[in-house]
N, C-alpha and C positions, 0 to 999 in steps of 0.2 A: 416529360423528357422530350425533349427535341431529336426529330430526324432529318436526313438529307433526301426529300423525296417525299413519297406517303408512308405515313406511316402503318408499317404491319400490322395485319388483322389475323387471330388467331382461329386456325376453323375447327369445328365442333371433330368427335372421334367417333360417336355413336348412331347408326340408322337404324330403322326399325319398319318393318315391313310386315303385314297383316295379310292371310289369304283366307277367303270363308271359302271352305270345300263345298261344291254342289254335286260332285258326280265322285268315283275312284280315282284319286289321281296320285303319283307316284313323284314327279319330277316336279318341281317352284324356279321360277325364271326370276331373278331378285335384278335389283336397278345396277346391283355388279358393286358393292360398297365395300368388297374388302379391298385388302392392298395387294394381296397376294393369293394364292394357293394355299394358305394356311388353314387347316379348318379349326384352329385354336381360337381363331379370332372373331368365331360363329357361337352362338346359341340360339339352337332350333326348341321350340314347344307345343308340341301338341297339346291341345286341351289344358293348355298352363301348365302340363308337366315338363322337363328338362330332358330332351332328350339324350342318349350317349351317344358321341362321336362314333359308337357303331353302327349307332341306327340311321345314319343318313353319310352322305357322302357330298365334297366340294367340288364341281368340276374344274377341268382345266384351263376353264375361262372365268373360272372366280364370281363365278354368278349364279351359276346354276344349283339348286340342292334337290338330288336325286333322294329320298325315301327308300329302308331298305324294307319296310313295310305300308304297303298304300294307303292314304288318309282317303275318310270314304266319308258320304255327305251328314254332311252340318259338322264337320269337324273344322275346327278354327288353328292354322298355323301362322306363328308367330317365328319370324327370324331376323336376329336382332345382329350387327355386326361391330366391329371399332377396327380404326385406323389410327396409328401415331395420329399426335396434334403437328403440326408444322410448326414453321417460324420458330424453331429455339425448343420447344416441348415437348417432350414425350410420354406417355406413360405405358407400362409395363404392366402386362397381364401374364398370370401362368393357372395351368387349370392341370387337373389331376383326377383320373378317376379309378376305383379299385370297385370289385367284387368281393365283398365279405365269403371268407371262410375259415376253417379253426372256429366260429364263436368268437371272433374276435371284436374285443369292443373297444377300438383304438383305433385310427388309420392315422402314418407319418406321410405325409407327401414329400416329394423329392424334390421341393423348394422350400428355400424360407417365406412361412406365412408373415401377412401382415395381420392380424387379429382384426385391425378395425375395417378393413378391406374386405374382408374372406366374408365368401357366403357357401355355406354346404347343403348339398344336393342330398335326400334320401330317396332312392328311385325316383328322380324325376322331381318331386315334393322339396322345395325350400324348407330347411329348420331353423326352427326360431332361435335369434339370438341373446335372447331374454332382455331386452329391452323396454321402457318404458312399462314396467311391471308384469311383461309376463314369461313365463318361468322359460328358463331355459333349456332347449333340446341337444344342447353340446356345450362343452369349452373349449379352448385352447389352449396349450399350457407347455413350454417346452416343443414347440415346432409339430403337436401332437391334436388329434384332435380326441375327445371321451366322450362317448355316448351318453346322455344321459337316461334312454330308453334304450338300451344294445336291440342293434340291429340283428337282424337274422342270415345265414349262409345262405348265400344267394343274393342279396340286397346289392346293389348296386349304389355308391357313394363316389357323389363329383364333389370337388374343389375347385370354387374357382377365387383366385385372388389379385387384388390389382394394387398397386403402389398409386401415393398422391402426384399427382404430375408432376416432372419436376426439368428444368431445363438441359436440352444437350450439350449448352455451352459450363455448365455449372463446374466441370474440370480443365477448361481452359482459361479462364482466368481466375487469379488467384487474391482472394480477400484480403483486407485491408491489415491484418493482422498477419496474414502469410505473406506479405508484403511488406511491411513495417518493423516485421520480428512483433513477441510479445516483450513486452519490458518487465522486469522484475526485478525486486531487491532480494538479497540471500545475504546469507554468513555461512560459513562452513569450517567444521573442526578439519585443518590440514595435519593436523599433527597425528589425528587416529582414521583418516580417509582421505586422502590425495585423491579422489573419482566421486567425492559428495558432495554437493550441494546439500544444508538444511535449510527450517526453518524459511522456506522459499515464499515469497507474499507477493502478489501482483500489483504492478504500481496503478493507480486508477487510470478510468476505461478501458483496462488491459484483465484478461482470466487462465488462470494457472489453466483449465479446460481447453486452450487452445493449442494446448502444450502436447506432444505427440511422442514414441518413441523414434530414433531416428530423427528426431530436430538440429540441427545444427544450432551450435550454442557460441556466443561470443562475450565478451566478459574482458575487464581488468585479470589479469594472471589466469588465465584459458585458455590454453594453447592452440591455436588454431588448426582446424579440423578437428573439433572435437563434437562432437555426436550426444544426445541422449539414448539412454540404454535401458534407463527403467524409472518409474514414476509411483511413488508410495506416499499419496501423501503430499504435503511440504516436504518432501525431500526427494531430491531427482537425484539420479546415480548417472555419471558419465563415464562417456568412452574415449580414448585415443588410442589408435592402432600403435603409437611408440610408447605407450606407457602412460604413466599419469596423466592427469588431462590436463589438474593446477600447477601451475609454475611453482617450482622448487623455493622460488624467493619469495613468494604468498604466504602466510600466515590466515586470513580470512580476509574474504570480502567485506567485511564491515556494513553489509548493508549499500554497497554499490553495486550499481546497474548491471544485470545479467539480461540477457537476450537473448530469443528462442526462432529460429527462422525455420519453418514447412519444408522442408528436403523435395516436396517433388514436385512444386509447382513451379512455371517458368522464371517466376521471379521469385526467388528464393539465394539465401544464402550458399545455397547446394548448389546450385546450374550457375551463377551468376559469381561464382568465388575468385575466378580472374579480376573482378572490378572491384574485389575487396580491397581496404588498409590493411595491412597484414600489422604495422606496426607505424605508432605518430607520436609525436611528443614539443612538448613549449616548453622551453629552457630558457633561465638566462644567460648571464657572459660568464657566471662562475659554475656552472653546469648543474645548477638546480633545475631541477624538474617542475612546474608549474602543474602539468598535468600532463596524463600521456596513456598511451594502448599499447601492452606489449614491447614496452622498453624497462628496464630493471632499475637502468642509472645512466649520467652523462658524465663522464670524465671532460675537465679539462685540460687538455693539451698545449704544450708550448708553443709560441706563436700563431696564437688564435685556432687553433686547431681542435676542436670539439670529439669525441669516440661516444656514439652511443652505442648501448648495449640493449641487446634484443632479451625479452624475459626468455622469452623460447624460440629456441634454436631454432632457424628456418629452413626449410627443405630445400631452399635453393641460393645460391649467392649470385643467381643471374634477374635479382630485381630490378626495377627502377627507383629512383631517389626523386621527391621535389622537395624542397627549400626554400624559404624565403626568411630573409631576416631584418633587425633594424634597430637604429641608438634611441628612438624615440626623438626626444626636442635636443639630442646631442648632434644632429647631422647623421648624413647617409653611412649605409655599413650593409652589406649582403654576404649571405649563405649560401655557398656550393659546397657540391661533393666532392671529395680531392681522392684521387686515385694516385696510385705512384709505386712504384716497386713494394713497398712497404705500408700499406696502405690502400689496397684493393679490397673491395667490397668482399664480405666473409659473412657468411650463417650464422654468427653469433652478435659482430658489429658492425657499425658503418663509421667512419671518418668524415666529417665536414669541417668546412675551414670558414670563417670571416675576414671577411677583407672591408677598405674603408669604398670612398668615392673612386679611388686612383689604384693605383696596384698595392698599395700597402695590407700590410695586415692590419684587422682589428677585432676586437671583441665586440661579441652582440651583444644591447640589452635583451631584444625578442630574437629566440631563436627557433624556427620552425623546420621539421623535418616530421617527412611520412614516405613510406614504404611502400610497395604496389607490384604484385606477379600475379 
């Protein structure tokens, strides 16, 4: 990957500082490695055991770690610290510690674990994660941790767990498929569910998994703004806040292209719906449809006057129209939108007209119209 500049270097999150005790001492002057005041972000050990954040304190200069009982000679303190990674990365730590009592052989901490992450404390003593063949001193299972030798009232049990690094730009922009839409082919019985999609298959390089509730969906006979609601399967259930989501003159999809756009990232069919087609269509001069989005049919009109009709009804009849048309090897011929008393743009159609090179009327071979609010 090319930069403009140097390119970024990512720096390390973890320091680690060693003190061999010779005399009583109380207080550790550390090179100042965390970020903050947090003392979350410390683990202190005496003699390799894990100390509690009760037994020591962080000063207000982020450096200092005062002992709330004095380490006395040949005791060896270890205090290890992390800081966010920079440049784009961060990772997430959360630590928890409780005092057994009840007999209890369970502890839930007040985060979600990450199982491969998590390492638990018993007094101070690391337990084994049964790894590489040897037996295990706990599970997790359900956000929970089980004993598998229960501890005693009184025992003291840290938690601490870290997520894999993962970038802070990772919700500002938005993947290729949140971006693209997913594509897919469907059918759907309109006759016993007007709000179903079945039998939904993703068309390759594209995965039904990238599909979310709340996706913005667009389609042949889909009325626009229409939402996913629930996901079972090959079979997605949609929403329109006016009612059915399938246009009343659908029958099925037959296996043509549905599309699924991320609702909340910046570029998405969600934030970005002003720059949508709401509705397009290729006609010829006898108002057959070639193909089209969100038009029903094309009437033809006397003197070259074309009426399309929108499947679903549009929220607004204050769109824009473009047009272009043409005779192919017969000579020149174009398409505008004709307004007139009778004949102003309306939520269900639009009027356009052909004319030749000069002000005549004529009929198009290629006729183009699309839609835009």
């Amino acid at each position: 990957m090319s930069y403009i500049g140097n390119q970024p270097v990512l720096n390390t999150s973890e320091f680690r500082e060693e003190f061999a005790v010779t005399s009583t001492q109380t207080v550790f002057n550390t090179g100042g490695f965390t970020a903050s005041s947090d003392s979350a972000t410390l683990e202190v050990l005496r003699n390799g055991v894990l100390l509690g954040t009760a037994d020591y304190t962080l000063g207000s200069d982020a450096s200092t770690v005062t002992l709330a009982n004095a380490a006395v000679n040949g005791d060896i303190i270890v205090i290890k610290g992390r800081r966010e990674l920079t440049n784009g990365v961060q990772v997430t730590e959360f630590r928890y510690e409780e005092t057994i009592a009840n007999n209890a052989t369970t502890v839930t901490p007040n985060y979600t674990m990450v199982p491969a992450y998590t390492d638990v404390f018993l007094n101070g003593v690391r337990l084994a994660k049964g790894n590489n063949g040897v037996t295990a001193d706990y599970s997790i299972s359900s956000n929970t941790v089980s004993f598998t030798t229960n501890p005693v009232n009184g025992d003291l049990v840290q938690i601490i767990s870290r997520e894999a690094a993962t970038s802070i730009y990772g919700d500002s922009f938005a993947s290729t498929s949140e971006v693209q839409g997913v594509y897919t082919t469907a059918t759907t019985a309109k006759a016993t569910n007007a709000n179903q999609l079945t039998s939904v298959t993703a068309v390759s390089g594209y995965s039904l998994a990238d599909i979310s509730v709340g996706d913005y969906v667009t389609g042949e006979g889909i009325r626009v703004g229409t939402t996913v609601s629930a996901i079972s399967g090959t079979t997605i259930t949609l929403y329109h806040p006016d009612g059915d989501a399938l246009s009343s003159s659908m029958t099925d999809l037959s296996g043509d292209p549905v599309s699924f756009y991320n609702s909340t990232k910046a570029l998405s069919a969600g934030t970005v719906a002003g720059g949508l087609c709401r509705a397009w269509v290729n006609f010829n001069g006898s108002g057959v449809i070639r193909n089209a989005y969100n038009v029903s049919s094309v009437t033809d009109q006397a003197d070259s006057d074309y009426r399309v009709h929108f499947a679903t009804t549009l929220p607004t009849a204050d769109y824009i129209v473009t047009t272009s048309g043409g005779n192919g090897s017969n000579g020149q011929s174009y398409l505008t939108s004709k307004t007139s008393n009778t004949a102003d743009p309306t939520t269900t159609y639009i009027e356009v007209h052909g004319s030749n090179g000069g002000n005549g009327s004529a009929d198009v071979t290629f006729g183009y119209v699309g839609i835009f609010y």
